[in-house]
C-alpha positions as CSV (number, residue, x, y, z in Angstrom):
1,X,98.2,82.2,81.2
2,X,96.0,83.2,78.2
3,X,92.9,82.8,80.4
4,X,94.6,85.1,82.6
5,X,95.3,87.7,80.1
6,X,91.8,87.7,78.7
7,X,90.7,88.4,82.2
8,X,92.9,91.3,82.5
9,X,92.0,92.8,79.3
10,X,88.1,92.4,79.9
11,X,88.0,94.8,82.9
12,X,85.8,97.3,83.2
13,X,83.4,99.2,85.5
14,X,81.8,96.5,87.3
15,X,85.3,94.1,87.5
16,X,87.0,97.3,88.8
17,X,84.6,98.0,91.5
18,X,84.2,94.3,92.6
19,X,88.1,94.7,92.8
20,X,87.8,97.5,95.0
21,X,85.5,96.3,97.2
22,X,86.8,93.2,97.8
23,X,90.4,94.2,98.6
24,X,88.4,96.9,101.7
25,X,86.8,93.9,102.9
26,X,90.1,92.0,103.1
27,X,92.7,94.5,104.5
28,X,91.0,94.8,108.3
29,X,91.0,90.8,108.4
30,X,94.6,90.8,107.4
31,X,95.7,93.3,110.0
32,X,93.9,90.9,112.7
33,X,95.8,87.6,111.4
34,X,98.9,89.4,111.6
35,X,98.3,90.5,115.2
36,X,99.6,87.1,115.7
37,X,103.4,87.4,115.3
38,X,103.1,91.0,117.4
39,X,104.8,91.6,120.2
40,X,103.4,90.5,123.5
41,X,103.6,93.1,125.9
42,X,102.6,92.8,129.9
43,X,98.4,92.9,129.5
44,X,98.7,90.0,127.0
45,X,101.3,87.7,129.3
46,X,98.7,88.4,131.8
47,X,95.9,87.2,130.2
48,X,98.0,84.3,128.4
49,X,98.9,82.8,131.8
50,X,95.5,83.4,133.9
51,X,92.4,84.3,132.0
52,X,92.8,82.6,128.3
53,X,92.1,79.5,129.1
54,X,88.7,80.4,130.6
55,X,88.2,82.5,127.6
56,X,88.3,79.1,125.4
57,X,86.7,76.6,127.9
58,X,83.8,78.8,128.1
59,X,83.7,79.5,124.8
60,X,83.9,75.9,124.1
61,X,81.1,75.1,126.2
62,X,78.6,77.8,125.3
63,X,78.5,76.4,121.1
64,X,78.8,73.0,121.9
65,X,75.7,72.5,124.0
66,X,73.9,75.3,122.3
67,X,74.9,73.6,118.8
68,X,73.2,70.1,120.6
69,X,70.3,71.2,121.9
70,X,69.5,74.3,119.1
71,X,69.9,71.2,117.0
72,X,67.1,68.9,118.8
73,X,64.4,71.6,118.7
74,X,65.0,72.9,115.6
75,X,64.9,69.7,113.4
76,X,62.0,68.1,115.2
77,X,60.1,71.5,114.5
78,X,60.9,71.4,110.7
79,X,60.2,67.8,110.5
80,X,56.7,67.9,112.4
81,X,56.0,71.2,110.1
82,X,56.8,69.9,107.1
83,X,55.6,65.7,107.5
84,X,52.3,66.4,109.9
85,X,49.3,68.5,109.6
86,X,47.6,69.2,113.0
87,X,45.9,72.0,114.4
88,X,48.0,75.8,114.0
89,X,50.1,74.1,112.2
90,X,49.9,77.3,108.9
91,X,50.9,80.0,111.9
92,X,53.5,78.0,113.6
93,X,54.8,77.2,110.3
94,X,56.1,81.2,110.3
95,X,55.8,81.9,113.8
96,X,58.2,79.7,114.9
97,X,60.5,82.3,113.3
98,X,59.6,85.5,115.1
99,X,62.4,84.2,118.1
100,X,65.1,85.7,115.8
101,X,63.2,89.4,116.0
102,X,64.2,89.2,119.5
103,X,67.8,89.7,120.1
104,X,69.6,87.6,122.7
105,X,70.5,90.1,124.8
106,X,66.9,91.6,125.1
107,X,66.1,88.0,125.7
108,X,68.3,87.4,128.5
109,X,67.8,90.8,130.7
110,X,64.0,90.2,130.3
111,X,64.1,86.7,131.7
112,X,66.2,87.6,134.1
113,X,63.9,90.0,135.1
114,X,60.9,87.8,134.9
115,X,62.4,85.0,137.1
116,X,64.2,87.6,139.3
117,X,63.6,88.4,142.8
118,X,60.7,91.0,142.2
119,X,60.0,89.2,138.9
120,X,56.0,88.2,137.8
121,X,57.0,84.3,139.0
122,X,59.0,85.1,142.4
123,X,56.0,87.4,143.0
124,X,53.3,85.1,142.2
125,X,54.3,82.1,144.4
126,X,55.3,84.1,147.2
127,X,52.3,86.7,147.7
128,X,49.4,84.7,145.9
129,X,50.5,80.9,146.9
130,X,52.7,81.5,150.1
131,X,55.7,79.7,148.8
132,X,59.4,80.4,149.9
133,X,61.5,79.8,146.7
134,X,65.1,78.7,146.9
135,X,66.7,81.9,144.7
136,X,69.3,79.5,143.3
137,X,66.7,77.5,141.2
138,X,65.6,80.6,139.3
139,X,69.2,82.4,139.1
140,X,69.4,82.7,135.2
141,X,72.8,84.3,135.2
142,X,74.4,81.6,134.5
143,X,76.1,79.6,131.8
144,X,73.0,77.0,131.9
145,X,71.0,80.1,131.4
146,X,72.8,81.8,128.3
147,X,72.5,78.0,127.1
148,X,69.2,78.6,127.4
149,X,68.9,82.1,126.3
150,X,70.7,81.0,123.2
151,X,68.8,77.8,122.4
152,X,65.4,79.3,122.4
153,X,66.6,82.8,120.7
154,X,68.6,81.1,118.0
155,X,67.1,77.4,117.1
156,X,64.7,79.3,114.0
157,X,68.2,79.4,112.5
158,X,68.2,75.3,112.2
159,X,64.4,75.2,111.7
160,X,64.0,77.3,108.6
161,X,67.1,75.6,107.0
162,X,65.9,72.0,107.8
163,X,62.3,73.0,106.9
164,X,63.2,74.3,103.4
165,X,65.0,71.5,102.5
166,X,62.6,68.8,103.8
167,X,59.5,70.8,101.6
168,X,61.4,70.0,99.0
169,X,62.3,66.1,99.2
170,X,60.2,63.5,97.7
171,X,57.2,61.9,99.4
172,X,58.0,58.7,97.9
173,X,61.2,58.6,100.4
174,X,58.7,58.2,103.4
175,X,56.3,56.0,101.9
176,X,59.0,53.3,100.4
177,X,60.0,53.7,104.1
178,X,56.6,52.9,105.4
179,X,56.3,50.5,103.4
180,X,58.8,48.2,104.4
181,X,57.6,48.1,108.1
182,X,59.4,51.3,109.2
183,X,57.5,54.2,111.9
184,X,57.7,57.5,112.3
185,X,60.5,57.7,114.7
186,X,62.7,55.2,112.0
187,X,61.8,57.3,108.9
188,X,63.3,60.1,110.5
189,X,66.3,58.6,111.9
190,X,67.4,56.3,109.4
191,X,66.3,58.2,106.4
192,X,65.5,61.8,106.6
193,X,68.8,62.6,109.3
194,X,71.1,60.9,106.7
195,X,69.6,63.3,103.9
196,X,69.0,66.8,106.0
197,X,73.0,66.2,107.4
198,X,73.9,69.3,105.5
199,X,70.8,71.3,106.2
200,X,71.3,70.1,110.1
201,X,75.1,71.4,110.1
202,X,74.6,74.6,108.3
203,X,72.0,75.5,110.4
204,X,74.1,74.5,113.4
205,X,77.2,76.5,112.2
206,X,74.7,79.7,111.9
207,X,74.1,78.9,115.7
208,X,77.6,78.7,116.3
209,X,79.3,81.7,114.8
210,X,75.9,83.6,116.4
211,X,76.9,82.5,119.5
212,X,80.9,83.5,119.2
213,X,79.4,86.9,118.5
214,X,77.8,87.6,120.7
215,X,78.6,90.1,123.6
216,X,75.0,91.4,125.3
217,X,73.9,87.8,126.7
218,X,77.7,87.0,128.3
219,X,78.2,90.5,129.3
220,X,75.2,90.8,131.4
221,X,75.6,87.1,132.6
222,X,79.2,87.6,133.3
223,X,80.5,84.8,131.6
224,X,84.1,85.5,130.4
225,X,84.7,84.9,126.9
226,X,86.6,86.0,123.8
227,X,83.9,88.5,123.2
228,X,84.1,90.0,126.9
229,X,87.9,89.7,126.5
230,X,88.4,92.0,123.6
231,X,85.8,94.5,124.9
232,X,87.9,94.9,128.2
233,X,91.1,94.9,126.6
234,X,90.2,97.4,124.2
235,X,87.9,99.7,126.8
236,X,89.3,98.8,130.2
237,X,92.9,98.6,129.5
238,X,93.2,100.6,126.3
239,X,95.6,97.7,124.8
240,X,94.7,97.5,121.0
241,X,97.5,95.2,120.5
242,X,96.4,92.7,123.1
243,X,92.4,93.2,121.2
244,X,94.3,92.3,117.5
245,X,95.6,89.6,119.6
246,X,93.0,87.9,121.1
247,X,90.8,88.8,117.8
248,X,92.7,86.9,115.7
249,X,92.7,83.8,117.6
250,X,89.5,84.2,117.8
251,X,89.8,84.3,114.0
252,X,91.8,81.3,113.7
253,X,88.8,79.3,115.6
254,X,86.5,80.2,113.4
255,X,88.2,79.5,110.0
256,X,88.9,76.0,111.9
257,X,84.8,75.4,112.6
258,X,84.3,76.6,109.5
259,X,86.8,73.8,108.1
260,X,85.2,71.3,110.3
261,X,81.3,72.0,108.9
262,X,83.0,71.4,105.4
263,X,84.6,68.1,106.6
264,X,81.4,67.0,108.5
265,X,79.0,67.6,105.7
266,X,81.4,65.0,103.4
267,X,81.0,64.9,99.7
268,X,77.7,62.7,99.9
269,X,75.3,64.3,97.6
270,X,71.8,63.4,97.0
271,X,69.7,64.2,93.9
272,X,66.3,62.6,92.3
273,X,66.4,60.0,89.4
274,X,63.3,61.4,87.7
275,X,62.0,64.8,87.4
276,X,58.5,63.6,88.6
277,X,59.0,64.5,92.4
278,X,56.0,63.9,94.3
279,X,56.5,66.8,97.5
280,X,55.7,65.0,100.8
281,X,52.1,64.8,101.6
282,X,51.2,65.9,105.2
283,X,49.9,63.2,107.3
284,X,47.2,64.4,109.6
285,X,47.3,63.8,113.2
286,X,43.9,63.4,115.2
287,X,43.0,63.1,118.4
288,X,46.3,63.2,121.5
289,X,49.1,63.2,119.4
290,X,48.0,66.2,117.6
291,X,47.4,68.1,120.5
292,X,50.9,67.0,121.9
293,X,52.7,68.0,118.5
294,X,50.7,71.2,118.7
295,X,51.6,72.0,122.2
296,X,55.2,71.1,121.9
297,X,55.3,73.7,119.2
298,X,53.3,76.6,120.9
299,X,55.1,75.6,124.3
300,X,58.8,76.2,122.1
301,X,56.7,79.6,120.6
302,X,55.8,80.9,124.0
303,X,59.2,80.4,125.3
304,X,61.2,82.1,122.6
305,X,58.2,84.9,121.7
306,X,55.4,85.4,123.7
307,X,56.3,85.2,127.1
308,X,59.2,87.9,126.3
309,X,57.1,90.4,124.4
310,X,54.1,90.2,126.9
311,X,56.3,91.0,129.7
312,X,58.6,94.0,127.7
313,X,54.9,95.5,126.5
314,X,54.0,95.8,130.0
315,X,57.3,97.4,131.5
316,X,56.7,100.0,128.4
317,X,53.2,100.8,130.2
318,X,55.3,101.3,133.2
319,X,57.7,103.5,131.9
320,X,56.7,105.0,128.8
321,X,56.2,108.6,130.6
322,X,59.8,108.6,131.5
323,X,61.1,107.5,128.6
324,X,59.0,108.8,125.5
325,X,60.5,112.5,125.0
326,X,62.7,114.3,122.3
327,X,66.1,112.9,122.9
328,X,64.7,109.3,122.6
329,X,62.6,110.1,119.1
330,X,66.4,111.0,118.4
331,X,67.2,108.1,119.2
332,X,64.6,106.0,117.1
333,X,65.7,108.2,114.4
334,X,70.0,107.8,114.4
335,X,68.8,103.6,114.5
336,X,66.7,104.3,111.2
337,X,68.8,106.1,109.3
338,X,72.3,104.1,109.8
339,X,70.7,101.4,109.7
340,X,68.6,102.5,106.1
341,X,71.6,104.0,104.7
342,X,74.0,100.8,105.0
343,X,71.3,98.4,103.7
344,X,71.2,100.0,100.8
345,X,75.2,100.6,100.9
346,X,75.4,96.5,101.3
347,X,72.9,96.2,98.6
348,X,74.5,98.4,96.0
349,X,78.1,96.4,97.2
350,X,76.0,93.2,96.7
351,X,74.6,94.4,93.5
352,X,77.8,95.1,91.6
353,X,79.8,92.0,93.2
354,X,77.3,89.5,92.2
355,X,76.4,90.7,88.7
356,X,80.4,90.8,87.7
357,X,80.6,87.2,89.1
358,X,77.5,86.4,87.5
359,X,79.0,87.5,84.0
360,X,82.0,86.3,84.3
361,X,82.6,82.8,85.4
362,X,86.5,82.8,86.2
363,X,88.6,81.4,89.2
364,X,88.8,85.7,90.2
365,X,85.0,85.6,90.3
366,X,84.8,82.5,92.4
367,X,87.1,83.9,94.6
368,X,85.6,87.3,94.9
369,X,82.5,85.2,95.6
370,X,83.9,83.3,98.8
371,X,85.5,86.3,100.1
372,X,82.5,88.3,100.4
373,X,80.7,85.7,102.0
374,X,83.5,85.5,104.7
375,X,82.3,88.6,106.8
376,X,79.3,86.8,108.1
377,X,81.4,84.5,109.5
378,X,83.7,86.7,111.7
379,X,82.3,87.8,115.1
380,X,81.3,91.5,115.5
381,X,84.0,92.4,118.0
382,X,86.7,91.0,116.2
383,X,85.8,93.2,112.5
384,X,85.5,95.9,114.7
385,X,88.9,95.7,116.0
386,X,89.9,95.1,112.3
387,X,88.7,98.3,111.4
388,X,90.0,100.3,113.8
389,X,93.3,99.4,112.9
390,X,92.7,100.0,109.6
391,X,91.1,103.2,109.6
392,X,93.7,104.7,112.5
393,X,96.6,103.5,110.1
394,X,94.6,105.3,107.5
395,X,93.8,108.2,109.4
396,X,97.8,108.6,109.7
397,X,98.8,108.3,106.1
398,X,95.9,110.8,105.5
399,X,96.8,113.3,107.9
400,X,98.8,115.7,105.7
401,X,95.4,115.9,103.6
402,X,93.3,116.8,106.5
403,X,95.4,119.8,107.3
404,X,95.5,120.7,103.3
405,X,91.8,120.7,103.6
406,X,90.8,122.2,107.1
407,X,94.6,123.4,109.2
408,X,92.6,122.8,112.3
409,X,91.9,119.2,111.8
410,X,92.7,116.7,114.2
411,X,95.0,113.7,113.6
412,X,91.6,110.9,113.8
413,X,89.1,112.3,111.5
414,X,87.3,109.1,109.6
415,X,88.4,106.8,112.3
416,X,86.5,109.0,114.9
417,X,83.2,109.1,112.6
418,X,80.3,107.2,111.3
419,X,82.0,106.2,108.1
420,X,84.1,103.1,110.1
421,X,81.0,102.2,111.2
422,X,79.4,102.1,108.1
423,X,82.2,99.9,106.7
424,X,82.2,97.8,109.5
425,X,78.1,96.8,108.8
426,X,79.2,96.5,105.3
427,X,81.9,93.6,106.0
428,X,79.9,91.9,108.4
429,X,76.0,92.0,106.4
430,X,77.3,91.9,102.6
431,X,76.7,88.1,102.7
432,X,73.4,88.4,103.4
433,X,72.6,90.7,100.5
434,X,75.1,88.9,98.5
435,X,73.4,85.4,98.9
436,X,69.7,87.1,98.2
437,X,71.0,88.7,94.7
438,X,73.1,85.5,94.2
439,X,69.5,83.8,94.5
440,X,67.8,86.0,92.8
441,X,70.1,85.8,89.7
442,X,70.7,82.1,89.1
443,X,67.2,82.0,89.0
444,X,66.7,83.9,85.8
445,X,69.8,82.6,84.6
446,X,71.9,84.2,81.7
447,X,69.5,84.1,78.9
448,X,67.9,87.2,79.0
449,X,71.4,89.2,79.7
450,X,72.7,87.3,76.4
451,X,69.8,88.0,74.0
452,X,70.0,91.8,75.6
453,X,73.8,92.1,75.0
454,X,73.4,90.3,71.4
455,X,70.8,93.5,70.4
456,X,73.6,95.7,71.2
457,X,73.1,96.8,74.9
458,X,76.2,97.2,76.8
459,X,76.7,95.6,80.4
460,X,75.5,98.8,82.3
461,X,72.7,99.1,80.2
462,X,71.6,95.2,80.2
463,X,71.7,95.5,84.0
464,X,69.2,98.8,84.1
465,X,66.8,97.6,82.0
466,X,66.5,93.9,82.1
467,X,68.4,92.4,84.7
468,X,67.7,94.7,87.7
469,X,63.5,94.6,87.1
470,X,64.0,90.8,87.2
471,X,65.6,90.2,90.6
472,X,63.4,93.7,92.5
473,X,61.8,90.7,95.0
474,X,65.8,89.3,95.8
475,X,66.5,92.8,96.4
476,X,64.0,93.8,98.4
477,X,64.6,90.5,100.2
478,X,68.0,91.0,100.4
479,X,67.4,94.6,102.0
480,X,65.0,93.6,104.5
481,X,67.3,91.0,106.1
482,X,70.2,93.3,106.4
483,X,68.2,96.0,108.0
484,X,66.8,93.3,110.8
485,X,70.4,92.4,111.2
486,X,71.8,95.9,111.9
487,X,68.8,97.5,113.4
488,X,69.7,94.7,116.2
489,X,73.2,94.4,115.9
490,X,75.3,95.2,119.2
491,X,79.1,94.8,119.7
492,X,79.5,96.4,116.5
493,X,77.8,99.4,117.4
494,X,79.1,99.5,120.7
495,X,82.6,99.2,119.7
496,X,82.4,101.5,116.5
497,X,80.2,104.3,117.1
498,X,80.9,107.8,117.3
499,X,80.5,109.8,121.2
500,X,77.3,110.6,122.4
501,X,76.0,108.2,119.5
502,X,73.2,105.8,120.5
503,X,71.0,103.4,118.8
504,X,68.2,101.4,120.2
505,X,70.3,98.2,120.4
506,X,73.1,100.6,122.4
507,X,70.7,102.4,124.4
508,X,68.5,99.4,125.3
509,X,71.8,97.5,126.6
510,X,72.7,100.4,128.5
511,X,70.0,100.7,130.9
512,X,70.0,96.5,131.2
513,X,73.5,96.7,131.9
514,X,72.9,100.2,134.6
515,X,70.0,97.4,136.0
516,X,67.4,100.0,135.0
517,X,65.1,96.9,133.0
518,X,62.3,98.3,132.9
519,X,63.3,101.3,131.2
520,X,65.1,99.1,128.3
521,X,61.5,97.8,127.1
522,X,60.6,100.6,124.9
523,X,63.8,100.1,123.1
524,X,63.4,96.8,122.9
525,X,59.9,96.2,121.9
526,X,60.3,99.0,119.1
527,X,63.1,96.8,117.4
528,X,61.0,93.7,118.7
529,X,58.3,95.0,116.5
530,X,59.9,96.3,113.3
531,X,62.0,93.2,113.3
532,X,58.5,91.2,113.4
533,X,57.1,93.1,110.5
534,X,60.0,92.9,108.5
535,X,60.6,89.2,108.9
536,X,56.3,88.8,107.6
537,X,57.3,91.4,105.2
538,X,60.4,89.0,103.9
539,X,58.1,86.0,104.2
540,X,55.3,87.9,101.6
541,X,57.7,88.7,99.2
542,X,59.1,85.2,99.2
543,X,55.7,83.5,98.7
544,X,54.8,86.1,96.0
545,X,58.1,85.2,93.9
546,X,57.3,81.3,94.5
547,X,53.5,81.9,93.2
C-alpha cells in the first residue's frame, strides 16, 4: 500500500504520458476480446458451421511446418556462420538477411510468375530444350508453396537470433566437447541445441506470429485462413461484428502460442562460471566441405534474394514506360511520408515509455513494459479491426464536437482519415522501437542519469542533455527497423487507409492481385531496395556502437 502511494504521488510528465499511451494501445484489443460474448448473427452461424474449421486447419498447418522447416535452415546457417570459416563466409554472414527486405507477398507473385506458364523456366525447357512440362509440378499456388514462400522469406528471423547468441557462447564448450571424442554433428546436437533452445523458439515464434499475419501470400494463393476470413467478412459482407469475432479468436490463439513459447523455453538458464570467456574460434574448412557449406548457403541466398530481385529488375525494364509518371511519384511519396512520420511517432511513444520504466522500477513500469511489447504480437488484420471499432465508437461520442467546429461535418471524421492509420502502425511497431531504446538504455545503465539528477537537473532536463546523446545509435536503430516494417507492411494498410490512398505495398498487391505482375515490379523493387539499404544501414550502426 505505501509503495503504491509513493507511486501515485511521484507522477509527473513522463508517468502521465506513458499512462496515456498505454491505456490507447489497450482499448482496441479490449473491444476485440469482448467481441467474444457478442451476439452471433446469420454471417457468423454460417461461417461457424462450414468455413471455420478450414480457417484453423489451415492455419494450423501453414506455422507448424513453416515453424519446422524455418527452423532447419535458419539454425544450421547461424551455426555454420558462427563455428566455420570458409570461403564468402563475411558477406553471407549479412546477406543471408536481405530475404526479410523482400516481403512475402512480393515473393510469392514473383515466383509464381517465374515458374508460371509464360514464366523464364516453362519458357526455357519448352522453346530452348523441347521439353513438355507437366503444369502441376510447377503450380506454386499452393499450400506447399506458401510453405515455401514463407520458409525462404522468413528463416533470417531464426538465423540472426541463433547467430547472435551463438557469437557470444564460449569456445571452450566446443572444444571440452571435442575433446571427449565428440564430432561436429554431436557438438551441435547434444550441446549447442540444448543451449540455443531459447534463441531457437523465439526465433520460431517471430516466424509464427509473421505467418498468422500475413494476408498478401494466402490471398493470392487462395488459401482460406483467419486472415482471408476477416478481410471478407469485413469487405465482402460488411459484418464488423462477425470481423471482432473471428479477430478475437484469432486473438485468443495467439496469447495461447505465446503461452506455449514461455512453457517450451522452461526455466533452464545458462550463464558462465568465470568472466574469462574465450568467443568460439572459427574452424576453417578446406577443400569439399567448404565448398559444400558455401554452396548450401549461397543456394539458400539465391532462393530467398537473388533469383527474386533479378527477375523483378527485369519486368521494371519491361514496364518502366507505363508505369514511371506523376501519379506513381505520388505514390512513392504518400509511402515515404506515412511511413517517416509514424517512425518517428513510435520512436517518440518508445522514447517516453522506456525512459519512465527505466527510472522507475515498479510493478506499473513492468507492466507498462509487457503491454507495449504486446502489439507485435497481434496480427495486422486483427489491430485493424480493433481500431476501427474504436475509432467509429469514438467518432460517435465526438460527433456533437464536429458539428461545434464545422456544421457540415459528417458523422466519421477521424475514423475515415489517416490518423487511425497512424495509430494503428503505432500499436503494431512500438515494440520494435521500444526493444531498441530498451537496449540502448540498459546499456548505459543509471549512473549517469543519477550523478545528472544529484547536480540538480530535473528528469526532462537529464534526458535532453545526457541521456538522449547516449542512446542516438538505439534510436536511429530503432527508427530504421520500424520504417522497413511499415514501408512493407500490408493488411494494415489495406484495411486502414483512407479512399483513393495507395502505398507501394497497396499498389504493388493490387496489380498482383488484378494478375498485371509485371507492372507490380517497380513497386516492389523500390521497397526491395530501400529495405536493403536500410537493413546495411542498421547493420553499420550496430557494428559502430559494438566498436
Amino acid at each position: 500500500m505505501i509503495r503504491t502511494g509513493r507511486i501515485f504521488r511521484n507522477i509527473n510528465g513522463w508517468s502521465l504520458l506513458s499512462m496515456i499511451f498505454i491505456i490507447l494501445i489497450i482499448l482496441p484489443n479490449f473491444q476485440i476480446l469482448g467481441g467474444i460474448f457478442k451476439e452471433s448473427n446469420e454471417n457468423w452461424l454460417h461461417i461457424k458451421e462450414y468455413l471455420l474449421k478450414d480457417y484453423m486447419i489451415n492455419s494450423m498447418i501453414l506455422i507448424t511446418i513453416t515453424g519446422i522447416f524455418t527452423v532447419i535452415i535458419g539454425v544450421s546457417l547461424a551455426w555454420v556462420i558462427s563455428v566455420y570459416d570458409f570461403p564468402l563466409r563475411n558477406f553471407l554472414k549479412w546477406a543471408l538477411v536481405l530475404p526479410l527486405a523482400i516481403p512475402p507477398y512480393i515473393a510469392a507473385y514473383t515466383y509464381n510468375g517465374i515458374l508460371g506458364y509464360t514464366g523464364a523456366i516453362q519458357s526455357y525447357l519448352r522453346n530452348l530444350m523441347h521439353i513438355q512440362v507437366n503444369q502441376k509440378y510447377f503450380d506454386i499456388m499452393s499450400m506447399e508453396g506458401a510453405i515455401f514462400i514463407f520458409t525462404f522469406f522468413l528463416f533470417p528471423y531464426v538465423y540472426i537470433i541463433t547467430r547472435s547468441f551463438l557469437e557470444k557462447q564460449s569456445s571452450s564448450l566446443i572444444e571440452n566437447a571435442r575433446l571427449l571424442g565428440r564430432n561436429s554433428f554431436e557438438i551441435f546436437l547434444f550441446v549447442i541445441f540444448p543451449l540455443s533452445r531459447g534463441a531457437i523458439i523465439g526465433g520460431g515464434s517471430l516466424v509464427i506470429l509473421e505467418v498468422l499475419n500475413d494476408y498478401g501470400v494466402v490471398q493470392y494463393f487462395a488459401i482460406p485462413t483467419f486472415s482471408t476470413a476477416i478481410f471478407k467478412t469485413w469487405f465482402g459482407m460488411g459484418d464488423l461484428d462477425s470481423a471482432v469475432k473471428l479477430s478475437s479468436m484469432l486473438m485468443v490463439i495467439i496469447f495461447l502460442i505465446m503461452f506455449l513459447e514461455k512453457m517450451a523455453r522452461g526455466r533452464k538458464r545458462f550463464s558462465f562460471t568465470t568472466t574469462k570467456v574465450k568467443p568460439i574460434m572459427r574452424q576453417k574448412l578446406k577443400g569439399y566441405q567448404g565448398i559444400l557449406v558455401c554452396s548450401y548457403s549461397l543456394m539458400i541466398f539465391s532462393i530467398g534474394f537473388i533469383i527474386p530481385t533479378i527477375q523483378l529488375l527485369q519486368w521494371s525494364l519491361l514496364t518502366y514506360k507505363k508505369i514511371l509518371n506523376y501519379k506513381f511519384i505520388d505514390l512513392i511519396f504518400n509511402s515515404l511520408w506515412i511511413t517517416f512520420i509514424s517512425s518517428g511517432f513510435i520512436i517518440i511513444v518508445a522514447i517516453i515509455i522506456a525512459n519512465y520504466c527505466r527510472i522507475n522500477d515498479s510493478w506499473i513500469s513492468r507492466i507498462y513494459s509487457k503491454i507495449t511489447i504486446l502489439g507485435y504480437s497481434i496480427p495486422g488484420a486483427v489491430i485493424a479491426i480493433g481500431a476501427i471499432v474504436f475509432f467509429i465508437n469514438l467518432d460517435y461520442k465526438m460527433g456533437w464536437l464536429y458539428k461545434l467546429i464545422i456544421p457540415q461535418s459528417g458523422r466519421l471524421v477521424l475514423s475515415t482519415s489517416i490518423i487511425m492509420l497512424i495509430f494503428a502502425y503505432v500499436i503494431r511497431f512500438l515494440a520494435i522501437g521500444y526493444n531498441s531504446i530498451d537496449s540502448g538504455f540498459s546499456k548505459i545503465g543509471l549512473r549517469f542519469h543519477e550523478a545528472s539528477r544529484t547536480l540538480g537537473m530535473g528528469i526532462t532536463e537529464t534526458f535532453i542533455k545526457v541521456d538522449l546523446k547516449m542512446v542516438k545509435s538505439a534510436i536511429l536503430g530503432g527508427f530504421i527497423l520500424v520504417y522497413v516494417d511499415i514501408l512493407k507492411e500490408l493488411p494494415l494498410t489495406l484495411l486502414l487507409r483512407p479512399f483513393n490512398f495507395n502505398t507501394l505495398a497497396t499498389k504493388a498487391y493490387q496489380y498482383a492481385n488484378d494478375e498485371m505482375i509485371q507492372e507490380a515490379a517497380i513497386a516492389s523493387i523500390i521497397i526491395i531496395i530501400i529495405s536493403a539499404l536500410s537493413i546495411y544501414l542498421f547493420y553499420r550502426v550496430v557494428d559502430k556502437e559494438v566498436k
